[in-house]
Each structure stands twice: as structure tokens, then as C-alpha cells.
N, C-alpha and C positions, 0 to 999 in steps of 0.2 A: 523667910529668907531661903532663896534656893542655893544651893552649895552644887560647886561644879567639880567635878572630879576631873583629873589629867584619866587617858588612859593608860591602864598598866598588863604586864605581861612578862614574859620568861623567858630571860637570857636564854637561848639556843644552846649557848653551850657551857654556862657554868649554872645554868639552875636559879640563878637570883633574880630576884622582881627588878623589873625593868619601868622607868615609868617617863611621859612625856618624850621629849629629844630623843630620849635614846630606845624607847621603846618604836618612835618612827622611822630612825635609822636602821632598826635592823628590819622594820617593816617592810620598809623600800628594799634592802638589800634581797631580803628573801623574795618579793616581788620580781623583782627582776633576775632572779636567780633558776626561780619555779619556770618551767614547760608549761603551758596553758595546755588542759586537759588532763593532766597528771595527778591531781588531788581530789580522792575519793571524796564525794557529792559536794565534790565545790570544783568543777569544769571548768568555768571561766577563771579562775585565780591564775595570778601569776604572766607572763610577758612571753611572744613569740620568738623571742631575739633569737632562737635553735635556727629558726626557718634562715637565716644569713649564713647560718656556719656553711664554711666552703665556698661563699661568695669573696670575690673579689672586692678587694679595699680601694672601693670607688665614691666618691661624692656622693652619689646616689643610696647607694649602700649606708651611708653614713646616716643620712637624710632619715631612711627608712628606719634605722637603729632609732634617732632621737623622735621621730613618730612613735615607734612602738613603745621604747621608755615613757614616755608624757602619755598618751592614753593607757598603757601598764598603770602607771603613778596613781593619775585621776579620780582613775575608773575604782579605782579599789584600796587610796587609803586618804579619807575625808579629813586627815589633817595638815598632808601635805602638798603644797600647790608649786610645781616646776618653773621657774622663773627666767635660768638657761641653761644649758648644756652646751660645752666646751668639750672637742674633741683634745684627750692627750694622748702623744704617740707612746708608747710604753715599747714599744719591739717592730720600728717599722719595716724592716728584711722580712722578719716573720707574718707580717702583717698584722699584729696584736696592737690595740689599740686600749684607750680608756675613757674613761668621758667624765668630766669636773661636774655635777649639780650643784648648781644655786637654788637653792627651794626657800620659798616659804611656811615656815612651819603654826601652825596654829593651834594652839597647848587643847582648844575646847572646840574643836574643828568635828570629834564625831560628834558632838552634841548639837552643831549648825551654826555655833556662837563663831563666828569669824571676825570680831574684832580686836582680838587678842593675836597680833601675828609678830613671831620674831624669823632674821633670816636664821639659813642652817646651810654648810657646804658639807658637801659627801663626795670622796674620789671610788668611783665604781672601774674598778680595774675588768672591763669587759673583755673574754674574750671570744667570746659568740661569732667571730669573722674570720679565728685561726680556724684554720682546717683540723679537724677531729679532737676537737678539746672542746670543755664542758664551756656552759652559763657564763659566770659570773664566779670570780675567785674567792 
């Protein structure tokens, strides 16, 4: 009999094993938080959403935001799959925005087993479009 393990890992900031859900929540979070290029001998990790900052809060702009989140996601965490992305306005004078994920999550997803999937909602207070302020809060 083969035994499937959830994947597990290490609260970011209190230290404790993380496992399943909440280990792909902060997956994503730091994904899309990380500079692509930025992490020593892993180059590709992490999301360009920097390349918007200073751009104006246009449809377009949006567009390109929820491109680069979904191939960010994909490309680099095999257990969770993007199903939509809802723009929320958080500060719109400031132009700061956020964006609602609906993902799909799938507990045994880095092993390729995809048919174990439950939904999962995550609010990503983005503000990668305000002018000279970081990632992802």
C-alpha cells in the first residue's frame, strides 16, 4: 500500500510545521510576493507583478496583474490551480488595489495525484500598481 503524504513546511514567521491548506496559502502568498530573479539559484521563483509598479490603474494593467499571478501560481506550486481572480478596490484615489483568489487546491497535487481537490479562497491585498511601495502586503 502506497501512503500519500500532504506537503509540509515552516510557518515564515512563527516557526511551526505547516501542512496541506495552509502550507499552500503561504506558498502562494510568498510567490507572488518574491521579485522573479531575486532568489539565490532559483531565478525563476516568484512573480513579476514589481514590473506594474508605477503603472497606472488601467484594465489593461489589471489584465496583465491577473496573467502574471496565474502563470506565477502554475508554474511553481503543483498543488494549487487558479480558478478566478476578482479585482477588490482596497484605496482607489491611491490607486491600491487587491484581488480575491478562488483556487483549487489539491492536498497530493505535488505527487500528480489530482483527484483529491477541495476549493480554497485567499484575499491578496496586492499593491504592486501603487507607486513606490512593495509586492504584496
Amino acid at each position: 500500500m502506497v501512503v500519500r503524504t500532504q506537503r509540509t513546511g515552516t510557518d515564515r514567521l512563527t516557526g511551526r510545521l505547516l501542512r496541506g491548506r495552509a502550507h499552500a496559502e503561504q506558498s502562494v502568498r510568498d510567490i507572488l510576493a518574491t521579485r522573479t530573479g531575486t532568489r539565490w539559484m532559483r531565478l525563476d521563483y516568484g512573480s513579476d507583478l514589481a514590473a506594474l509598479r508605477g503603472e497606472n490603474l488601467t484594465a489593461e494593467n489589471v489584465l496583465r496583474a491577473y496573467a502574471e499571478m496565474v502563470e506565477a501560481i502554475h508554474s511553481q506550486e503543483p498543488a494549487v490551480r487558479v480558478a478566478k481572480i476578482s479585482p477588490a478596490k482596497l484605496d482607489g484615489r491611491a490607486g491600491v488595489i487587491g484581488f480575491d483568489l478562488y483556487l483549487r487546491f489539491y492536498p497530493y497535487g505535488h505527487l500528480g495525484d489530482y483527484s483529491v481537490v477541495e476549493d480554497m479562497d485567499l484575499r491578496v491585498p496586492v499593491t504592486a500598481l501603487t507607486r513606490g511601495t512593495g509586492a504584496v502586503a
